[in-house]
Each structure stands twice: as structure tokens, then as C-alpha cells.
N, C-alpha and C positions, 0 to 999 in steps of 0.2 A: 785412504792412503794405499790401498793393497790395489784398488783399481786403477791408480797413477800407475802403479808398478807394472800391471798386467798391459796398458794401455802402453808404454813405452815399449815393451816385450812385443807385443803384436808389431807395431811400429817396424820395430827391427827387425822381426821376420819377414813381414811384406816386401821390404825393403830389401832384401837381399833372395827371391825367389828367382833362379834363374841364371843363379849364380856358379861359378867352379866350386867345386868343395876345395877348405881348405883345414887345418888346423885352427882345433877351437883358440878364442882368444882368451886372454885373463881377463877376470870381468872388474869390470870399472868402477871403483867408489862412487856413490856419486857426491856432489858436494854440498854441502848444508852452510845457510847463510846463517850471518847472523841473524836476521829479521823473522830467518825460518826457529830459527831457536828461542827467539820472542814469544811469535806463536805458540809455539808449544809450549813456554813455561804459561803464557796466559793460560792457555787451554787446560792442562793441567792444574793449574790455580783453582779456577772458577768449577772444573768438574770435584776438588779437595782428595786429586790422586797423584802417588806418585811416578808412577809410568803408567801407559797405555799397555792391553792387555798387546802380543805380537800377530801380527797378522798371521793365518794358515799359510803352510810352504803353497808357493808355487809348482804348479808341475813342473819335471824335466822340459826341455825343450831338445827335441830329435830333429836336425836338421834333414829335412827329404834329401832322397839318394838325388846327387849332382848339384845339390846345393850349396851355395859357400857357408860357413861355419857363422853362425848367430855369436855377436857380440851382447850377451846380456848382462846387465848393467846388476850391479848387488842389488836386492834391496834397500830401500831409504830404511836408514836407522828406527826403533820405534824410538817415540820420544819420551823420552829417563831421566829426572831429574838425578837421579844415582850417577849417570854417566855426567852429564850435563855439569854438576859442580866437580866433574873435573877436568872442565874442558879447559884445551891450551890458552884460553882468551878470561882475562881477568875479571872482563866488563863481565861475560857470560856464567864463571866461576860465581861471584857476586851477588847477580840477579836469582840465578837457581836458590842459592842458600836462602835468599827473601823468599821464596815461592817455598821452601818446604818447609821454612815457618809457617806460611800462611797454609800451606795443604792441613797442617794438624796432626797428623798421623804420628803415634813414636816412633813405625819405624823410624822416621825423618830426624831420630835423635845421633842413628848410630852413620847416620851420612853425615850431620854437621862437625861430629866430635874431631874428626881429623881432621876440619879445614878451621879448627882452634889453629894450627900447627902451617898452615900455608903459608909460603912465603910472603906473600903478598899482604900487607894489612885491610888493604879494602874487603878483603875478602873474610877475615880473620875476626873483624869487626861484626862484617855481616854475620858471619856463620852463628856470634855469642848474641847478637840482636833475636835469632830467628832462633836460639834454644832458648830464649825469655820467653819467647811465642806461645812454644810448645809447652814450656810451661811442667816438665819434666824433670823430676829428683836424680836423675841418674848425671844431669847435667852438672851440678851443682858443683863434683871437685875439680873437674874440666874449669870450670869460670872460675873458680876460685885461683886455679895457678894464673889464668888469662888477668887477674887484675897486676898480675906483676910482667904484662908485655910489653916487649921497649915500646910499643905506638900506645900511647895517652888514650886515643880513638879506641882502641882494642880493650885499655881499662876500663873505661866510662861504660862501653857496653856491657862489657860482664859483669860491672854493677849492675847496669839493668837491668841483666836478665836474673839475677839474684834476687833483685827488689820484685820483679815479674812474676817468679816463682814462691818468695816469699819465706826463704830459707835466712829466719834470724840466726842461725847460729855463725851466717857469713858477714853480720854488720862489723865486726872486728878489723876483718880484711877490708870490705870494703871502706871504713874509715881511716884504716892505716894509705890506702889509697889516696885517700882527700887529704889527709895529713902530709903526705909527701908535696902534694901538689901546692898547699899553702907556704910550706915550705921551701920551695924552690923559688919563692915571689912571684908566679905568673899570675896572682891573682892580683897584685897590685898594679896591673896596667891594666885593670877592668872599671869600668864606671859602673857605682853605684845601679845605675836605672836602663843599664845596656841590657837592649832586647833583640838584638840581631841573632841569627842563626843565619849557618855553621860559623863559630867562633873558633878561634886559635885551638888546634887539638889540646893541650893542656886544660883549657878552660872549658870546654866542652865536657872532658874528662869531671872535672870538679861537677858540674853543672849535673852529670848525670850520676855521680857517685852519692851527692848531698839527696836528691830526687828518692837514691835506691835507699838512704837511711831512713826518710820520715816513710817512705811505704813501708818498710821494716818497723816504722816503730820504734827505734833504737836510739832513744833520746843519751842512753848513757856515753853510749860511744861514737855519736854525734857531737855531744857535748866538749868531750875530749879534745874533738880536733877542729869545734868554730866557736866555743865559747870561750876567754882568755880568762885568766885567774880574779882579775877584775870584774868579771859576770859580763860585757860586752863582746858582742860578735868582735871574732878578727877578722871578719872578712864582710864589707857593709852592703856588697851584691845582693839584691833582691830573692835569687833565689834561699839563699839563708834563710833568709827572713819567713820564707814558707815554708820551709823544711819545720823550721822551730815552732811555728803557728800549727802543724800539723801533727806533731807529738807533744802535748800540755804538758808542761812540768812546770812548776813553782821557780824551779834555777833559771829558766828562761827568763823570767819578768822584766830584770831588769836590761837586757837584749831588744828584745819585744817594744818594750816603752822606748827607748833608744830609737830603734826604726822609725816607730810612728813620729816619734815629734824629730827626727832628724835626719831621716830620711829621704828617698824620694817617693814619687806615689807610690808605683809597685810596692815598694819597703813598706808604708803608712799603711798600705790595705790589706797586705798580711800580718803585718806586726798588730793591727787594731782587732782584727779576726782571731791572731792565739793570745789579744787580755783578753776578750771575750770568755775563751775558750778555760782559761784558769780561773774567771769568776771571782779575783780579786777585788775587794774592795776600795782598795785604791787608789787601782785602774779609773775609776768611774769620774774622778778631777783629771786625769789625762783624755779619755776620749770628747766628754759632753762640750770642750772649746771646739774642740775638732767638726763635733756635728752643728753647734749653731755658726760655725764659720762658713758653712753650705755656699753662701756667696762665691767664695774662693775657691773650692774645691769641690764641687759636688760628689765624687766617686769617693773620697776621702769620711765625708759625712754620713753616705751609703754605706759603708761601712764600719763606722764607728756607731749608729744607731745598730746596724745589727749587731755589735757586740755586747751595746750594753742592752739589748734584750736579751740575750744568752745570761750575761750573766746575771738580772732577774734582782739587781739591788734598788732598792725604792728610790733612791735618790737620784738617782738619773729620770724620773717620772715628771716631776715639775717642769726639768730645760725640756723634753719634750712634750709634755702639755702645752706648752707655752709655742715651742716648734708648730706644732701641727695648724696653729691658728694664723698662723704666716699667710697673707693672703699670694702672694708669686714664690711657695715654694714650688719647687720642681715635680710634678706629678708621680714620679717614679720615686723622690724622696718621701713625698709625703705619705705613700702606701708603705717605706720601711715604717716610718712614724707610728703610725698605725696599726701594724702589728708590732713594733713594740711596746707602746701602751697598752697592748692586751698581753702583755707577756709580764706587763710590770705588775697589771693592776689597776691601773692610775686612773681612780674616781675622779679626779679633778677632769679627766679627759672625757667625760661623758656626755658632757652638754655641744662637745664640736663632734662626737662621735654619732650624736642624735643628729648633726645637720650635713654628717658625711654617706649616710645611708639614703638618700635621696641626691646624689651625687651625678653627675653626668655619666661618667667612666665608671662601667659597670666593676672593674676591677677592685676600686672604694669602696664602692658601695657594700662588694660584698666584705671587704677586710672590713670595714668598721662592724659589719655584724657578727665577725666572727670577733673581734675585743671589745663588744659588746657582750656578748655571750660568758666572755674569759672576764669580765670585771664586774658587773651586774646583772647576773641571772635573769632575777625578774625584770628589770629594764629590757633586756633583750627579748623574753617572751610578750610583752606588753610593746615592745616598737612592732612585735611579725605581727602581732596580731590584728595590729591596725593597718600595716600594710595588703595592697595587692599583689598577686605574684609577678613577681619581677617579670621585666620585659624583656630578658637577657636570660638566655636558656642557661648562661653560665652562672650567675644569681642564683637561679632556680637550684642550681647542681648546688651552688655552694652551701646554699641555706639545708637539702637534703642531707651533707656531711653533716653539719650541726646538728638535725637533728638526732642524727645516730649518737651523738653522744648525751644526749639529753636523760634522764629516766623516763624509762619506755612506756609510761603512763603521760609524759609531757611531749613527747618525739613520735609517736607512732602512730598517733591519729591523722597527723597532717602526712606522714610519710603517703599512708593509704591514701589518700586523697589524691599525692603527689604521681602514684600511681598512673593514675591517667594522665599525666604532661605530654601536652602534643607533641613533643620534640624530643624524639628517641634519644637525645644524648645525655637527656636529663636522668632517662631510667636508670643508667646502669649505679651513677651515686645512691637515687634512693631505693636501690637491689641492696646492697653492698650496707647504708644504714641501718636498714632491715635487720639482714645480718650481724651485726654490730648491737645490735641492741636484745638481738634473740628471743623476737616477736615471735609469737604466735602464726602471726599473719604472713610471717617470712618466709615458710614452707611452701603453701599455696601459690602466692605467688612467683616464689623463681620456677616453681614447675611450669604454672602457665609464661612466662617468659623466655622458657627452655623453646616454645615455640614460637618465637619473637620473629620475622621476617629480618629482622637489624642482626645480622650477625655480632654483632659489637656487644649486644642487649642481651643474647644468648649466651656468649662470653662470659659478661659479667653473670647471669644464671648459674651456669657450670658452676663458676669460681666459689659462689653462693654456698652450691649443693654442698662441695666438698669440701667448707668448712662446717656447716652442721649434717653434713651424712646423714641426712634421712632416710628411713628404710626404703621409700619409694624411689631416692635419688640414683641408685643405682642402676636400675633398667632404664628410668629417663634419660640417663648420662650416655647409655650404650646409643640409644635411638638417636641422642641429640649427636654423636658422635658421626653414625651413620647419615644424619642428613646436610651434617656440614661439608660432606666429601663434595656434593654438587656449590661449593661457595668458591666463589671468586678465590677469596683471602683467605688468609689460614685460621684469623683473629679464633671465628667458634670451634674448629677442630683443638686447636690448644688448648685454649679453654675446659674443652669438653674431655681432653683426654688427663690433663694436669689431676679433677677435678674426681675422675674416676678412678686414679692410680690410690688419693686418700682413703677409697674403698679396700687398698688393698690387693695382689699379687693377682689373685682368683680373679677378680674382675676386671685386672687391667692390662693384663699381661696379652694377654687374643689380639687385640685394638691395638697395642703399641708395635708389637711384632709386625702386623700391618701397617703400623703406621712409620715404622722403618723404611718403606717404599713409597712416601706419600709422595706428589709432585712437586711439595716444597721442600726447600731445605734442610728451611728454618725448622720446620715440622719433624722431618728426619732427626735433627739433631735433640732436639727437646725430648721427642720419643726415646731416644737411646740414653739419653740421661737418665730419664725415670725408669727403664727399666734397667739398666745399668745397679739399679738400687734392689730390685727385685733378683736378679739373674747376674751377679758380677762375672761370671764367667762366660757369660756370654761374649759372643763376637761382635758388637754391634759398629767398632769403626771400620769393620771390612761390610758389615750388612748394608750400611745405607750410604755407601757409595758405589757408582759415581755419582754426583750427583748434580738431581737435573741443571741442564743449560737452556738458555731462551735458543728458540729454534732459529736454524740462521744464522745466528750468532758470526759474524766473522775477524775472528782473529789475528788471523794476517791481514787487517787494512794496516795500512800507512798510518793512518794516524792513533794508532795504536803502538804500533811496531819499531814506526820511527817518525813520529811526531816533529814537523819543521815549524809549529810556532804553537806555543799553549795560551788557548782562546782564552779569553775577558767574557767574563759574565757581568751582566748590566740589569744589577737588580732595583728596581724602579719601583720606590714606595711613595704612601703620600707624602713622606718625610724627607723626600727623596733622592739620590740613587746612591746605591753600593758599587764599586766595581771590582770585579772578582779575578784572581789570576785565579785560573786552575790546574793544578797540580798533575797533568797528563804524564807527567814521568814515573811521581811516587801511587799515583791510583788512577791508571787510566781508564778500566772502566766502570770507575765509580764517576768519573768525570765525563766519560762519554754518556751513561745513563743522563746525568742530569742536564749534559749539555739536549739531550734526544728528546726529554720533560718537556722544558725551555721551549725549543722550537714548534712542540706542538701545541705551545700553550696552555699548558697543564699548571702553570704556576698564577697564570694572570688572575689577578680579583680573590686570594687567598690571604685570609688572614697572617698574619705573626700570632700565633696563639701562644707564645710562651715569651716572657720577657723575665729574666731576674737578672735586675741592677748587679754591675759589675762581675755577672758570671757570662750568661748567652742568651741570644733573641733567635727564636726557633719559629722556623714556617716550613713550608711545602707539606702541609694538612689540609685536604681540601675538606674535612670534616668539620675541623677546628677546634677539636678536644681532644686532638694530641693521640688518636689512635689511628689515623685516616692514610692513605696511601696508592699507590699508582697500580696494587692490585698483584703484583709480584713483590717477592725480596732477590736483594742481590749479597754478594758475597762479599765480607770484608776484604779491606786491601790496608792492612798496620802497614801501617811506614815509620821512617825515623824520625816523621817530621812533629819539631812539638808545638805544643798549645800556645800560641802567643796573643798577645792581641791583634784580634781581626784573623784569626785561624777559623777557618772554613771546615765543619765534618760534619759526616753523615751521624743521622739518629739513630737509635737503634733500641730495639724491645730485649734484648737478649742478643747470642752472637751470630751475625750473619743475616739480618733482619732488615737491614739498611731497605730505602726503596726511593722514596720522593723528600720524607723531612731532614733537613739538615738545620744546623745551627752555625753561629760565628760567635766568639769569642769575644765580650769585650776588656779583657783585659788576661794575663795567662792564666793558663790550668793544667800545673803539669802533670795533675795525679788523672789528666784526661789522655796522657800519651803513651799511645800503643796500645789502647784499651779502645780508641774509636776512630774510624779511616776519616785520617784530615785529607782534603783532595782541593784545596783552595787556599788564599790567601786575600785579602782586603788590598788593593793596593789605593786607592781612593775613597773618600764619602766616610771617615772615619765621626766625621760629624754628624752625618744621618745617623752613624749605628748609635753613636752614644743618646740620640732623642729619640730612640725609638719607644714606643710602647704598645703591651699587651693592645691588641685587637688592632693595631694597624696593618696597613693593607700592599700586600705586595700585587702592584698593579699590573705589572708583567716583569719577564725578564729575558732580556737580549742577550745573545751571543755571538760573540766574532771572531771566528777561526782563522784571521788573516788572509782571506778571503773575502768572503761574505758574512751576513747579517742571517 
């Protein structure tokens, strides 16, 4: 910026060489667009600072004798989110306060707290969204007067940033809040199984208020203002129904059972998740119709089987023994079935669980050995033993977890053997077994795996070390530390450094201080947590910024800045296609990353490595065990937008991690909002999401910018 400035100046001087001298002029503002102010909150954003450092003065400028006097233009502003949320422009007001949530910094607490108090509610809203962000106790009496703003909007937020922060002694206010709002009747023009966003400010209000109680926990004062003296909800809206599923108390029951048999689905799948979740007995003649009516409602059954495996009463064991031999149940049913038979117990279930471990769908195969394992010990040791190792490296992993839990005279001979599996993804399970069982033979090995080529493999070694802290693990931890600076990823640096800090202050304090500057973020940010614990006094949110940007990077394009149509993603399974709106206004460049994926083909012939019925189906892992990635992270972008069905977000290891895997929703998850950047929406192919399954294959995916392909 300081060479714009200089390069204009030269301009001007050239330009008037030759001239009469006159009287200097008054120098000229120059003028700052909106688009330019774009820029720089993104730029800011992504670097997690609040202003740019000021550029050095320019020299004087001395017009030569006989010359006309230089009109030099001020310099351009630096760019200041502190200025910036108080600029005369509402939209700009707005955005900065989202941007110094997302920067993280406290100062960023004592810039929000006055635009509580702006005229403007959009902005007023934002400002209490982006101190949930921060996540900051200083905030807490601020939001607490914000839940009595005349705008609904401005309530609902400061419940959430209560709920965000986690300050229970605020669920009183924020129920008095819901309370009013039930009160006033704006909830009875809501339907049951209304899943739209943004709804009516009042209801939105309620919607985020109910959200900040069950994250609080605060079933009493919950209870208060949505459960009526009769023991039923007053209010039969679905989110209810999750709030209460999400804080177990015994007064909900009869609520909870209400939803599921009179409800709509959302209502049924929360309401069957919190019987689960109380372990009534029952419950178990309310859900077991629910799950053999599968025909009719599959997501309904999916969820009634997992509750009555939570709550672990035998009698639900026979309708599922009986279930699972269903020859056209649905494949994603029948793997709930099956781990809930192993959660029951259910001997009867052993003779279909003998004919499901030779199963096509590796996924089967391997749950029936794990409720194999959880219902007949020795049946399970006696089916491995006459098997081959599986021909699905994921198999291989899962039987490695089992045998960590076996007695390390039953589990550890095959682990060692397991040792050598051709297919490094298998290692890091049976590392971790090892571990878990606190073999002998566990030391040895993570040390020689500390020199693993698979960064992933070395990861998992670390993590090893510093759970049994061996005395040799500590110089292996420094070296393995020092060899992961040449990796691509960060996966063995974390790993390596997490693993040495268990050793203790003296040994980890060198490496994390260094590793305050590491080229990743994500790394930065990890590093200054653990040492954070070591040195509280330290400075570490001013140490490890700015922080790094992909080089290049440009922030002022247009379709960042001011985006004239938000591309369609066209993700193309065997199941297949999804079509994606993306979210280019609430994360644009979390959207443009994956739109850049996309194009170069980095998605084609990738599995779906993660599927769980009625939550999300997870791909962009070109590994396929869910640790794999495009080789950088990129920086969170929360937005307001929440988890619905078919909500599109990035994955993440921790915060700011994001890269290539994302997820979609199929059905909501509010306790996922604001904790993971949504940057899409489903708007077609809701029928491929719901068939999908573990190990299907995303064959490529299109994009179209309204434009082009």
C-alpha cells in the first residue's frame, strides 16, 4: 500500500515539472470503496489481526525552485477493523464486527461492546454474535442487558453468545427471554416441522434462545418456560424437542414421548434420542413399533434403534434380533441393528452376526465383529481366528481397536504381527492398541515408527510416546519434532509437539516458542495453547500473528468482494448427484477454496469415508481415514448460518484446520452452529444424500459460477 502511495506522489510530481510555483494545495482524501473495505476485512480475517501495522512517513515533498506546488493526496487509510466498525455505512458497520469475531483477539471484545448500543440492529446483533465468538467473560453483562433489546434479532444473539461462552448463571435471563416470546403467541404461527431460515425475528429469537439453554444445560429454567404443568411441551416446534433431548431429566419423559409418537420427524428423532438418553424402561414399548415400522420411515427407526441401545434394556434385544435378519433392510439400518445388539448383548443375535462378518460392505463386516466381541468373547476370538485378514484396510483398523481392548495375553500377539500391514493406515490403530493395552512391545515399536515416512503413522507414534512417557521418548519426540518441519502437513509436527509438552515445561517449552512461527496456523495456534498452560503470562496472541496467507492470495477479486451469482456445486456420486448452493457471502473463502479443489479435480474418485445415519456423510479425504487433506489449512469463517438439513461445512481437526473435507447434514444439528463454517446448502439430490453410504465414491464435482463450468 505505501508503494500505491509513493507511486501516485511521483505521478504528481512529474506531472507538474515546469510549472509556475504556486500555493500548496490542501491535500486530498482519497476515497475508499466499499469493495476496498471488503478487502481489507477479508485480509485481516485470514491474517487473525486487527489492523495492519502503518506504513513509514513519506518524505517531505519540496517542490523545485519555479515549480508549481505538488497536490499530494493523504495517504490511504491503514486498514482498522477499530475504525472500520464505525464506519458511516451499516452494511460495513456489520461485516467488521463479524470479522473481529472471527480475528479472535480480546482486544476485539472492547471494540464490539459499544456497537451493543448502535442504532442500527443489524449491527447490534452482529456485534453480540461476534462476542459468542470471542468467547470472552468480560462480555457476559453487556449480553445479558442485550437480551431485553427492542429487536427479537438482538435477543436471540445474546443468547447465543451466552450459550457460546457458557456462562450458566445467564439461563435465567435467557429463559425469561423465551418466556416472553411464548407469551406474546408468535410461536403459534410456527409449524411443527418448519425448517426454513431466517424466520420471523421473534421466532428466530426463540429458536436461538431454546439452542443457548440445552448448551447451558439448564434443564430447570428450560423447563419453566416450554414444559406446561401437564408435563407437555407448549410449544410442539422441533427445536424443543432437541433442546430437551439434549439436557436428560426424568420431567421431560413425558414431552419427549409426545414428540416421537406425535410429532413430526425432526420432533420423533430428537424426542427418540432424549428416551434413549433417560434409559427408561418404559420407553422401550414406545420406540421398538417405531424401529420395526422401518418401512415407513427409515430416519425414524435409525433413530429409535440407537436409543434403545443407549439405554442397554434386554428387551428391546429379541425385536432386534429379529430386525436384523430382515433380508431388504436398508444397509445403513442394518449396521444401527448391529451395533445395537452388541450393546444389548443379544445371544440370540449370534448366528446372523456369524453370517454378517463375511458380508460384502466392509462396514458390517466389521460392526458385526465388534458385537461379536461385546456379546461372546470367545465366539469372537474363535470366528478371527479362522478368518484371513480382511481385504479392507478399514477391517484390518477395526479388528486392531478390538484388540486393544482384549487382555494383552489375547490382543498383543496379533497386534505385533499386525505390525507389518501393508497399508500405513492400518498402523496408526494398531500404535494406539498397543498403547491401550500397555504392552511391552509398545515402546519398541512407536519408537521405530517415530521414523515412519507416513507422516500420519509418526503422528499416531508421538501421541503413543506421550501417553506412556518413556524415558527414551523424550529425545525421540525433540528429533521426530525437528524432522517434521520438512512435511508437507502439519499432522507429525502436532502430534510431535502435543506429545512432548506430556513431558513437561523443560522439554517443551524450546520447540513450542518455535513453533509460535511455524508456517501453519493451525500449528501456531495449538503451540500457544500448550504453552499457554506452561507460561500463562506469556504473550502468545500477539506471538503468532500475523498469520501466514497463501501467497497470492487476492482479496480484492470481484468474486469475493461482490460476488454477482453464488456458484452450484455438482457433486457426482455413484448414488448420484448433490447440488450445492455455496454460501459466497457468509464464507467466501472457504467457498472459493473448494470451488479451486473442484476444478482441479482433487475431489474426483474420493471416497465418502464417513457416513452416520441421520447426522452427516463426510468426504474430501483423499486418504480415506478421515485424516487426509489438500496439504494446507485454511481459516475458519462462523457465520450465523445454522445446521439444517442438507447444510454444507467444512471439517475440522481443531480450530482453523478446515482444508479439503467437508460434510452435509442430513437432517439439523444445532449444537454444530457457530462451532463449524457452513459455506453451502443442498438445494437438489436430497435423495442421493439420504442413500448414501460409508465407502461410496464421489466421482467428481462441477462447478458453475454462472459463467462457466
Amino acid at each position: 500500500m505505501n508503494r500505491v502511495y509513493r507511486a501516485v506522489m511521483l505521478a504528481a510530481i512529474g506531472g507538474t515539472l515546469g510549472a509556475c510555483a504556486t500555493a500548496p494545495a490542501v491535500p486530498v482524501a482519497p476515497t475508499v470503496t466499499f469493495e476496498q473495505k471488503m478487502a481489507w476485512m477479508l485480509r485481516l480475517e485470514d491474517q487473525r489481526i486487527l489492523r495492519e501495522p502503518p506504513p513509514p512517513p513519506a518524505p517531505p515533498v519540496v517542490p523545485a525552485r519555479g515549480t508549481r506546488a505538488v497536490v499530494v493526496p493523504e495517504p490511504p487509510p491503514v486498514p482498522d477493523l477499530g475504525r472500520l466498525i464505525a464506519d458511516e455505512e451499516v452494511r460495513v458497520r456489520r461485516r467488521a464486527a463479524l470479522a473481529i469475531g472471527r480475528v479472535g483477539m480480546a482486544a476485539g471484545v472492547d471494540l464490539l461492546l459499544p456497537r451493543l448500543a448502535d442504532p442500527e440492529p443489524e449491527v447490534r446483533q452482529m456485534a453480540a454474535f461476534a462476542l459468542g465468538l470471542l468467547n470472552d467473560r468480560r462480555a457476559i453483562a453487556p449480553l445479558r442487558a442485550a437480551l431485553t433489546d427492542p429487536s427479537p434479532l438482538v435477543q436471540g444473539r445474546a443468547a447465543e453468545a451466552l450459550g457460546l461462552i457458557g456462562d450458566q448463571a445467564s439461563a435465567p435471563a435467557v429463559a425469561t427471554m423465551v418466556g416472553a416470546i411464548v407469551r406474546s403467541g408468535a410461536m403459534g404461527r410456527v409449524a411443527p416441522e418448519e425448517v426454513g431460515w431466517p424466520l420471523e425475528p421473534s421466532v428466530e429469537a426463540f429458536r436461538l434462545g431454546v439452542y443457548a439453554l440445552a448448551r447451558l444445560n439448564a434443564f430447570d429454567a428450560a423447563a419453566g418456560v416450554l414444559i406446561g404443568a401437564n408435563g407437555q411441551a407448549v410449544v410442539q416446534w422441533w427445536p424443543v424437542a432437541y433442546a430437551l433431548a439434549r439436557m436428560p431429566d426424568t420431567r421431560a419423559a413425558a414431552a419427549l414421548t409426545a414428540f416421537v409418537r406425535g410429532g413430526g420427524q425432526q420432533a420423533r428423532l430428537f424426542g427418540a434420542r432424549g428416551l434413549g438418553a433417560l434409559k427408561d424402561p418404559a420407553s422401550v414399548d414406545v420406540l421398538v413399533p417405531f424401529a420395526e415400522a422401518w418401512r415407513k420411515d427409515v430416519p425414524t427407526a435409525i433413530a429409535a434403534v440407537r436409543a434403545l441401545a443407549g439405554m442397554g434394556h434386554e428387551r428391546a434385544a429379541a425385536p432386534l434380533a429379529s430386525l436384523v435378519r430382515v433380508p431388504d433392510l436398508p444397509a445403513n439400518l442394518r449396521l444401527e441393528v448391529v451395533a445395537a445388539l452388541g450393546a444389548l448383548h443379544a445371544m440370540d443375535a449370534v448366528p446372523a452376526l456369524l453370517d454378517l462378518v463375511t458380508d460384502a460392505w466392509p462396514p458390517l463386516r466389521a460392526a458385526a465383529l465388534r458385537a461379536l466381541r461385546d456379546i461372546d468373547l470367545q465366539q469372537f476370538l474363535l470366528v478371527l481366528s479362522g478368518l484371513e485378514p480382511d481385504r479392507a484396510w478399514s477391517v484390518r483398523a477395526a479388528v486392531a481397536t478390538l484388540m486393544g481392548t482384549l487382555p494383552p495375553d489375547m490382543g498383543v500377539p496379533r497386534l505385533v504381527e499386525m505390525l507389518e500391514d501393508p497399508d500405513q493406515r492400518v498402523i496408526p490403530s494398531v500404535l494406539d492398541a498397543l498403547v491401550t493395552t500397555r504392552a511391552r512391545e509398545a515402546e519398541p515399536a512407536l519408537l521405530e515408527r517415530l521414523r515412519s515416512d507416513d507422516p500420519f503413522v509418526r503422528a499416531a507414534a508421538a501421541t503413543g510416546l506421550g501417553t506412556l512417557k518413556p524415558a527414551a521418548g523424550e529425545a525421540a519426540l525433540v528429533q521426530a519434532v525437528r524432522r517434521a518441519q520438512s512435511d508437507a502437513i502439519a499432522h507429525a509436527r502436532v502430534g510431535a509437539l502435543s506429545a512432548l509438552a506430556k513431558y513437561g515445561a523443560a522439554a517443551a517449552t524450546p520447540l513450542l516458542k518455535e513453533a509460535l512461527q511455524d508456517r501453519d496456523w493451525a500449528v501456531r495456534l495449538k503451540a500457544a495453547a500448550m504453552l499457554k498452560t506452561f507460561e500463562p503470562a506469556f504473550d502468545t496472541e500477539s506471538a503468532i500473528r500475523p498469520a501466514p496467507t497463501r501467497q497470492g492470495f487476492d482479496y480484492a477479486s470481484p468474486a469475493l468482494v461482490a460476488p454477482a451469482f453464488s456458484p452450484h456445486a455438482y457433486i457426482e456420486t455413484d448414488k448420484g448427484t448433490i447440488q450445492v448452493e455455496l454460501t459466497v457471502l457468509d464464507a467466501p473463502l472457504t467457498a472459493l477454496n473448494f470451488v479451486a479443489l473442484a476444478r482441479k479435480g482433487f475431489f474426483t474418485n474420493v471416497a465418502i469415508h464417513r457416513v452416520v445415519p441421520n447426522f452427516v456423510a463426510q468426504g474430501g479425504d483423499p486418504r480415506g481415514d478421515g485424516e487426509g487433506g489438500p496439504g494446507y489449512t485454511i481459516r475458519d469463517e462462523l457465520n450465523q448460518r445454522p445446521y439444517l438439513r442438507g447444510t454444507v461445512g467444512m471439517a475440522l481437526d481443531g480450530a482453523d484446520t478446515g482444508g479439503s473435507q467437508f460434510f452435509i447434514t442430513g437432517f439439523p444439528q444445532p449444537h454444530l452452529d457457530a462451532r463449524y463454517t457452513v459455506f453451502g446448502r443442498v438445494v437438489e439430490g436430497f435423495d442421493v444424500l439420504d442413500r448414501l453410504q460409508q465407502w461410496d465414491t464421489i466421482t467428481r464435482v462441477r462447478v458453475w459460477d454462472g459463467k462457466s463450468w
